[in-house]
GUTORTOR-345134 format. One line per field, with one value per residue (C-alpha): residue number from 1; residue in one letter; x, z, y. Coordinates in steps of 0.2 Angstrom, whole numbers, plus 5000, padded with zeros to 4 digits. Each point is the difference from the previous one (the first is absolute). Layout:
n <- [NUM ...]
res <- [A ...]
east <- [X ...]
up <- [Z ...]
north <- [Y ...]
REM end
This chain:
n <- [1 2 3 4 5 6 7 8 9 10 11 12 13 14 15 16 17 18 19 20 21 22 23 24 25 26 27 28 29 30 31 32 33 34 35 36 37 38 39 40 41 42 43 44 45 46 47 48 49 50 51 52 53 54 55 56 57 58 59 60 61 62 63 64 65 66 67 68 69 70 71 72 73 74 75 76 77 78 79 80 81 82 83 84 85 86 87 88 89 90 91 92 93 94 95 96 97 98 99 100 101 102 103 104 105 106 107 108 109 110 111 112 113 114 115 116 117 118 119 120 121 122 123 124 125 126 127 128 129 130 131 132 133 134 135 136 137 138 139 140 141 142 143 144 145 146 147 148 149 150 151 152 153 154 155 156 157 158 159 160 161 162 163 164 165 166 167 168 169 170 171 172 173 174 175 176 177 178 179 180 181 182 183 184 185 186 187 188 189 190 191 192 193 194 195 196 197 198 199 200 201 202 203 204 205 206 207 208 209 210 211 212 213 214 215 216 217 218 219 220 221 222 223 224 225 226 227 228 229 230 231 232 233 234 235 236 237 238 239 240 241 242 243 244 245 246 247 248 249 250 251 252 253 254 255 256 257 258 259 260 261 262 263 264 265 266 267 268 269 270 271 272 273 274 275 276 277 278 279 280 281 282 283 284 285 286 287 288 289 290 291 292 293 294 295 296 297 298 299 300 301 302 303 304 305 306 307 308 309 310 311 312 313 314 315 316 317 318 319 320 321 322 323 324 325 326 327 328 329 330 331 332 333 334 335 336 337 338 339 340 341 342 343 344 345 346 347 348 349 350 351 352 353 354 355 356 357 358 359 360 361 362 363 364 365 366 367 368 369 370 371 372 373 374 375 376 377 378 379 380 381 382 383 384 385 386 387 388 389 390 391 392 393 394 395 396 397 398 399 400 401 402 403 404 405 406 407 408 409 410 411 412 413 414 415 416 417 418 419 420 421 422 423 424 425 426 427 428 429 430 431 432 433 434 435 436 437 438 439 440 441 442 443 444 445 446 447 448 449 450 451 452 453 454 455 456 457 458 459 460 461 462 463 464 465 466 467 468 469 470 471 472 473 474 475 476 477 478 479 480 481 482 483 484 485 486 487 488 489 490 491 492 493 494 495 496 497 498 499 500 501 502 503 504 505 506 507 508 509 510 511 512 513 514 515 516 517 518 519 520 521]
res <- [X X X X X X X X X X X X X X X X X X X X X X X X X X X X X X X X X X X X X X X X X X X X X X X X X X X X X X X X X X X X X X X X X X X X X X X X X X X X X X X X X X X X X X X X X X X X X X X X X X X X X X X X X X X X X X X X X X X X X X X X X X X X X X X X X X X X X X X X X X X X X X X X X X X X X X X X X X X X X X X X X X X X X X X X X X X X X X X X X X X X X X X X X X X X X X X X X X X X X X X X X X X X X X X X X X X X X X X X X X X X X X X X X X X X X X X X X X X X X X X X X X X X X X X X X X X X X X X X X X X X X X X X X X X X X X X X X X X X X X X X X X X X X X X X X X X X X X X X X X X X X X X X X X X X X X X X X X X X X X X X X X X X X X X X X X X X X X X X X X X X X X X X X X X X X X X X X X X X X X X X X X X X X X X X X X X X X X X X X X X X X X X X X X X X X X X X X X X X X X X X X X X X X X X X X X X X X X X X X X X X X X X X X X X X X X X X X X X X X X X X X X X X X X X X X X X X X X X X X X X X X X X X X X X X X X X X X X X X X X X X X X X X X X X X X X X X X X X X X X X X X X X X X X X X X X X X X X X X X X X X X]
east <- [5016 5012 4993 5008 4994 5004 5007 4984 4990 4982 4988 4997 5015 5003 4991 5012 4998 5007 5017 5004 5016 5005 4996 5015 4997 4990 4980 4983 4985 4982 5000 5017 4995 5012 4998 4996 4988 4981 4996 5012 4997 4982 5002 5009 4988 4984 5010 5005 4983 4996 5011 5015 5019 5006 5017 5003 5015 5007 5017 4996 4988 4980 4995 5013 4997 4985 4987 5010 4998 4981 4987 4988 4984 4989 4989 4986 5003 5011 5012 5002 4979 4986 4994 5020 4999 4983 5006 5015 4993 4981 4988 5001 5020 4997 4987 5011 5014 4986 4995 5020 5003 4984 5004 5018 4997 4988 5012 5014 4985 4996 5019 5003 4986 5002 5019 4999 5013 5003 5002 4987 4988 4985 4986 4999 4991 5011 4999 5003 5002 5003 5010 4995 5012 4995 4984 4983 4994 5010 4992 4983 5007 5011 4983 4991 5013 5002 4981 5001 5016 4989 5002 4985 5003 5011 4992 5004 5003 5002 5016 5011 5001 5015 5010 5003 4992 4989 5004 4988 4989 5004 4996 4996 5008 4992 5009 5015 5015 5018 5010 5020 5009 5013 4992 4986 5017 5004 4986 4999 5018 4995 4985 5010 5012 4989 4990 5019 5005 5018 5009 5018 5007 5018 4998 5002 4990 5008 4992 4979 4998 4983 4999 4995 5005 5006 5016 5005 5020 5005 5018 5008 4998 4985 4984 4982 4990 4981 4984 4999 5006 4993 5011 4995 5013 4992 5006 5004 5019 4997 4992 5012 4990 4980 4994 5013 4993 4984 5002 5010 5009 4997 5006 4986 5003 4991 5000 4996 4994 4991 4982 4993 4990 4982 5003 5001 4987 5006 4996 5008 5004 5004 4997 4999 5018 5012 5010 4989 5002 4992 4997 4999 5000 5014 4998 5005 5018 4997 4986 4996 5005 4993 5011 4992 5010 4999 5007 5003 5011 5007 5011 5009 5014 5016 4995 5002 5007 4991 4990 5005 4988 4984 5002 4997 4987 4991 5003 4994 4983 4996 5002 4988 4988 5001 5003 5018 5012 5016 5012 5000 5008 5000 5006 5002 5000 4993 4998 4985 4997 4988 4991 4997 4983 4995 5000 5013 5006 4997 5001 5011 5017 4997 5007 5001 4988 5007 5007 4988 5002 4992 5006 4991 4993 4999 4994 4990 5014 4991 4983 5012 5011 4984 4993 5014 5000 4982 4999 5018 4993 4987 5013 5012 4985 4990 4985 4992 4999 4993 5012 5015 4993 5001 5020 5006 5018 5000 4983 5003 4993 4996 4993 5015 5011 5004 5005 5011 5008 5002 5007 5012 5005 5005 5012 5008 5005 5010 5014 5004 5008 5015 5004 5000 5015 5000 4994 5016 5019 5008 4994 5006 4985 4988 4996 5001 4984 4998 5002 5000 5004 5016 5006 5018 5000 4987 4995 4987 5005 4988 5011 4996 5010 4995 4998 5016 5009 5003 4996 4995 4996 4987 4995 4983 4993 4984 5003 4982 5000 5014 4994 5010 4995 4998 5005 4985 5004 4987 4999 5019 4996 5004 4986 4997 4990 4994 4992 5001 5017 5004 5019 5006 5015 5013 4991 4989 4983 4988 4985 4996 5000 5019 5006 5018 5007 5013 5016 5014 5012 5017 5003 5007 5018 5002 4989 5007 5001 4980 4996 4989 4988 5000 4990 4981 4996]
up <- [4738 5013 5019 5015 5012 4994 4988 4993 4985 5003 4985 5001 5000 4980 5000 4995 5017 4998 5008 5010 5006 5019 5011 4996 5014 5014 4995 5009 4996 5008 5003 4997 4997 5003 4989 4981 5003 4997 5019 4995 4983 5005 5016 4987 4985 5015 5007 4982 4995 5015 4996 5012 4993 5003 4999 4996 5007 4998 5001 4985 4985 4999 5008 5000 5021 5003 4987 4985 5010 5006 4990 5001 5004 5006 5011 5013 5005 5015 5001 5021 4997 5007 5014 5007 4998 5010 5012 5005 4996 5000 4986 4997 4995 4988 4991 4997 4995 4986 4995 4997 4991 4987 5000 4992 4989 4993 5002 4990 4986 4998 5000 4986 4991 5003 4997 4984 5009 4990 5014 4995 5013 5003 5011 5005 5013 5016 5008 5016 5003 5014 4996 5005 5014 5006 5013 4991 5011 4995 4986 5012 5008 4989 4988 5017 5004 4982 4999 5017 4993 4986 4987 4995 4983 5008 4997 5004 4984 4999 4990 4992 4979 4990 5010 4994 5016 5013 5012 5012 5009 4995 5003 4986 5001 4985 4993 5004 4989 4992 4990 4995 5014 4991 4986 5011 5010 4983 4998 5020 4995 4985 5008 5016 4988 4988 5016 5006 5012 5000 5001 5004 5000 5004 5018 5015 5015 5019 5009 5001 5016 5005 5001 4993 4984 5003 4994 4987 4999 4985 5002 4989 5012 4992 5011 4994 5010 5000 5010 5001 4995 4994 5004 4987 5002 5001 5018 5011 4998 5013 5014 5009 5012 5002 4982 5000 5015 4993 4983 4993 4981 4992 4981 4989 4986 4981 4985 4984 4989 4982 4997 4982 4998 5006 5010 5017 5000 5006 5019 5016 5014 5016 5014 5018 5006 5008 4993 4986 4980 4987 4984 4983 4982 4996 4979 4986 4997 4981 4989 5005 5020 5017 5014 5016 5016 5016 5014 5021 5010 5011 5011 5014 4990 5005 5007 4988 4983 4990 4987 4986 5009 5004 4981 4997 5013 4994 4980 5006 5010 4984 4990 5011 4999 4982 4982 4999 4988 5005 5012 5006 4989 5014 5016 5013 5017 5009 5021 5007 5018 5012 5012 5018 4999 4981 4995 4991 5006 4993 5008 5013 5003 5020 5009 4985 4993 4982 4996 4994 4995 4991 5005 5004 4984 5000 4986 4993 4996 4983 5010 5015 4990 4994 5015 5004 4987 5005 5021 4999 4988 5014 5015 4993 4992 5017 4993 5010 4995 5010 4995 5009 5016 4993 4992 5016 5003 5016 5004 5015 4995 5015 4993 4989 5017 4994 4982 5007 5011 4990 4986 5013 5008 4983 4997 5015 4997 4986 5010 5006 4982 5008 5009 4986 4989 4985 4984 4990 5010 4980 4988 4988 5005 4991 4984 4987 5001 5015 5020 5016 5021 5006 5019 5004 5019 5007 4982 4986 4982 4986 4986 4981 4986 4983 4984 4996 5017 5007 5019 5008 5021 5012 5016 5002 5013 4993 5005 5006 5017 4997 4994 4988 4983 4991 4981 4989 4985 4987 5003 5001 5016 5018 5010 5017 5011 5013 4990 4983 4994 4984 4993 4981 4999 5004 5017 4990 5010 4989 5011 5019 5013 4999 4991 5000 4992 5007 5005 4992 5009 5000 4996 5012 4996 4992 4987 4996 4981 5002 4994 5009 4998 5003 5016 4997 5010]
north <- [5179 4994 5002 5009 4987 4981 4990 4992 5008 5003 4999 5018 5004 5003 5018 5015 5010 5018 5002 5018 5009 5002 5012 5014 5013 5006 5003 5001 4996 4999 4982 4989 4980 4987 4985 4998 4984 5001 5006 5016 5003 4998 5013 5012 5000 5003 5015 5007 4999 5013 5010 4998 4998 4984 4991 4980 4993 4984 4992 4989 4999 5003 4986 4990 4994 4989 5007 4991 4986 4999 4990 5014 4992 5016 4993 5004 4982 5005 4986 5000 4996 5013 4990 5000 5019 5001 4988 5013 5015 5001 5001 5017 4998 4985 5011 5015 4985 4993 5019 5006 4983 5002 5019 4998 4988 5012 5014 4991 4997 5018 5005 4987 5007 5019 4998 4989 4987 4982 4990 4985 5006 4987 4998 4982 4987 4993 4986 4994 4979 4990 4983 4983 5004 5016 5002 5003 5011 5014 5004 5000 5013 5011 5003 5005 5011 5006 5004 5011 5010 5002 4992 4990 4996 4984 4984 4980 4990 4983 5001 5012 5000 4998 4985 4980 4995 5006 5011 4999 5014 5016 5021 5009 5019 5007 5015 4999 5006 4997 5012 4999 5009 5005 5007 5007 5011 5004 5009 5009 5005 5009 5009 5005 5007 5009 5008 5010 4986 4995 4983 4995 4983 4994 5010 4992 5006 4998 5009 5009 5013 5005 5019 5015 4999 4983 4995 4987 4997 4987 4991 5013 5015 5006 5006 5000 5012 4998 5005 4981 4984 4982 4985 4986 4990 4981 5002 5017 5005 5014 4989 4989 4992 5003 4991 4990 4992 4997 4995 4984 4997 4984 4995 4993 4992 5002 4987 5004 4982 5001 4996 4998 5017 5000 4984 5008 5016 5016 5001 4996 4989 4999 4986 5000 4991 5011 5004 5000 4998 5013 4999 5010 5000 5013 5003 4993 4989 4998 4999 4981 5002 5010 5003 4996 5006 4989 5008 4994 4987 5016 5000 5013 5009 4996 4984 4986 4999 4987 5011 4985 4988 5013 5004 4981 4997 5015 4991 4985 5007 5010 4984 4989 5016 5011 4992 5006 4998 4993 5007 5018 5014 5012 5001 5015 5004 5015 5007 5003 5010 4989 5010 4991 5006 4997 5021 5011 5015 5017 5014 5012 4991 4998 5013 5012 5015 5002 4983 4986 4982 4986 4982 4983 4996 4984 4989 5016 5013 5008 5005 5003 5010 5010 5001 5010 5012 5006 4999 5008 5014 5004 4999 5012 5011 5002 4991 4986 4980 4988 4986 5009 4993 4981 5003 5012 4993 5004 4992 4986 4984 4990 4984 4999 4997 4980 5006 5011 4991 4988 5010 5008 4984 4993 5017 4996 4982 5007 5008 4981 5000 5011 4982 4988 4997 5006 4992 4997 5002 5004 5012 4984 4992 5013 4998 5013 5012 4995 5005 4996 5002 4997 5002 5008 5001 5009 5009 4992 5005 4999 4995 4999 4993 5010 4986 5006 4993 5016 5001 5015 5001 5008 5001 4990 5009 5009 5019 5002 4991 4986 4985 4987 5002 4984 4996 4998 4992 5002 5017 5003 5014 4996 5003 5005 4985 5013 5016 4994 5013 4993 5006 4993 4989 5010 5009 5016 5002 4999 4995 5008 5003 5001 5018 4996 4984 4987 5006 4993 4987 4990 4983 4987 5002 4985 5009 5013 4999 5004 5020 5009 5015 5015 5002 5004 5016]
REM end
């Protein structure tokens, strides 16, 4: 199955996912979701299963953003660790973080099992290492934390199973859980359809106004009207400033390397560097062969272009660690949203009454994703949930000040790149397949070369707030170093916060044999 966000093919990506029309006219609909990922399709099957009419809405294909890209670990081993939460946000907060975690993992169990999906759902144990060069003590005090959040089954072992060498103090997180994502959103797509809810794919959203009904309007004209709407979206297209602020995209990286069936067990990994690797067994290559699935080495998106090296570094640490097979037979990337204070946002778009969101899911999109589906069931039934309090999107988070500043300081550094030259002064220096930025007076152009030689022109200012994109080469996408927009080749957004992609644009005159596209409105 081809994906709508990047280049690389992920291992789940060889399920036959269920392909559906555009949106052909004006409708309305109780609740109108944007986003056919596991946070939407998640939201959508809760609120069918209430009773409320539901419409799906996605410029591409069923999970065909980020979810075809996750190594879905679902985990209560919260990867911005408990006693971080507590430290920020008080015991109480960390608790109802541990409880929501445990709760949909539990809730992705029974949906498995009450929906009949084949999405090679398995309960397994975690566990969290620290490496020789990583401080002891926080593993002392992440399983103090973790028993206060609740979660007393977590114990100290001297070393994790299943690796060719020691790894060294450990956490065991037992129960923890891993399914298929695809095949799993297979599954939520046939249940949302067969309880009346609708999907659309091939329909672009602009534009989400809070109101009453709210109104949806696609790229075609078209307007969805709703008594509310979910925006699941990896990050919020209808928010242009306040997440934004406090959230940051990184690129993380995902090998997939052979291990002799039964050599590695079925379990997972994760250890305390930041960023941090993780570690699973995926299923089955061939009769003789396992598939285990490293992931890590991130980076800000937009901000480097070296994914061939992070691939081999994370090759290589695997090698030292896990009885693997050769070299890696997969490679991918995917985004993640970091929150400057550790927790996702679900709720009320700031500012809004009928508009919600769910962003910021950092390393643990699937429960995140499922979080979503039940506390924005409550929000938009009238029912209460204690955990709305810890993923409140507008909630102020004081003692994440430094992270924010940080985060914030960094996004500002990237307008400087209107003052560098550009990366190539010829569109004869790019290579087929590939692109790059050139400068023409006071303008940057992103130019790509198609592998047939054809050359086609944009402008490479990021339509969101005006950054530079930069070229990303594995992915064939450029991506936006400030907020993490990502548009294909040849300038379609495909990734947010952007709605529009890059306009077209001329040529220097002394390359004028170049074609260019049509603009992108």
């Amino acid at each position: 199955m081809p994906s709508d966000s990047g280049a690389t093919t992920s291992y789940w990506m060889n399920v036959h996912l269920p392909r559906f029309g555009p949106l052909a006219a004006d409708t309305q609909a109780d609740v109108c979701i944007v986003g056919a990922g596991i946070a939407g399709l998640s939201t959508a099957y809760h609120l069918a299963r209430e009773g409320k009419s539901v419409i799906v809405v996605d410029d591409g294909g069923i999970g065909g953003g980020e979810t075809g890209r996750t190594t879905a670990h679902l985990s209560n081993a919260f990867d911005d660790r408990y006693h971080h939460v507590e430290s920020q946000h008080g015991e109480e907060v960390s608790r109802w973080v541990a409880e929501s975690h445990t709760a949909a993992i539990a809730r992705i169990e029974a949906i498995v099992q009450g929906e009949d999906i084949d999405c090679d759902f398995r309960r397994v144990d975690g566990y969290l290492f620290a490496p020789e060069d990583a401080d002891p003590r926080e593993l002392d005090l992440e399983l103090l934390a973790a028993h206060r959040a609740g979660l007393v089954g977590v114990r100290r072992v001297e070393t994790p199973p299943g690796t060719s060498r020691p790894l060294g103090p450990a956490l065991l997180f037992p129960n923890q859980a891993q399914i298929h994502p695809l095949a799993y959103l297979k599954g939520l797509t046939d249940a949302v359809i067969a309880l009346g809810g609708r999907i659309v794919n091939g329909t672009h959203v602009v534009d989400v106004e809070d109101g009453h009904p709210v109104t949806v309007r696609t790229h075609d004209g078209h307007l969805i009207r709703a008594s509310a709407a979910v925006v699941a979206t990896n990050t919020p297209i209808n928010n242009r400033f306040v997440i934004h602020t406090k959230q940051a995209a990184y690129r993380s990286f995902v090998v997939g390397m052979s291990v002799a069936s039964g050599s590695v067990p079925w379990a997972q990994w994760w250890d305390t560097l930041d960023p941090y690797h993780y570690v699973r067994i995926a299923g089955m290559l061939d009769e003789a062969n396992d598939l285990l699935i490293v992931g890590g080495e991130d980076h800000k998106t937009g901000q480097e272009d070296d994914a061939e090296r992070r691939y081999e570094r994370l090759a290589a640490w695997a090698a030292e660690r896990f009885p693997v097979n050769g070299e890696p037979v997969f490679r991918w990337s995917g985004q993640v949203m970091e929150p400057v204070d550790s927790l996702a946002f679900i709720g009320r778009n700031p500012g809004d009454n009928h508009v919600f969101i769910v962003s910021g899911d950092s390393g643990n999109g699937m429960t995140h994703g499922t979080i979503a589906g039940m506390l924005l069931t409550d929000l938009i039934l009238g029912r209460d949930n204690p955990w709305r309090h810890a993923y409140d999107p507008g909630r102020k988070s004081l003692k994440a000040s430094g992270e924010f500043t940080k985060e914030n300081l960094n996004v500002a550094r990237q307008y400087a790149e209107w003052l560098r030259p550009g990366e190539v002064e010829s569109f004869d220096e790019i290579a087929p397949g590939e692109g790059a930025v050139m400068r023409h007076q006071l303008q940057k152009i992103a130019v790509y070369r198609d592998p047939r030689g054809t050359v086609c022109a944009m402008d490479a200012t990021c339509p969101h707030l005006g950054c530079v994109v930069a070229w990303n080469s594995s992915e064939k996408s450029w991506d936006c170093p400030c907020h993490g927009s990502r548009f294909d080749a040849r300038g379609q957004v495909i990734h947010g916060p952007a709605v529009t992609g890059l306009s077209a644009a001329d040529l220097p005159s002394e390359t004028t044999s170049a074609t260019t596209p049509a603009k992108i409105a």
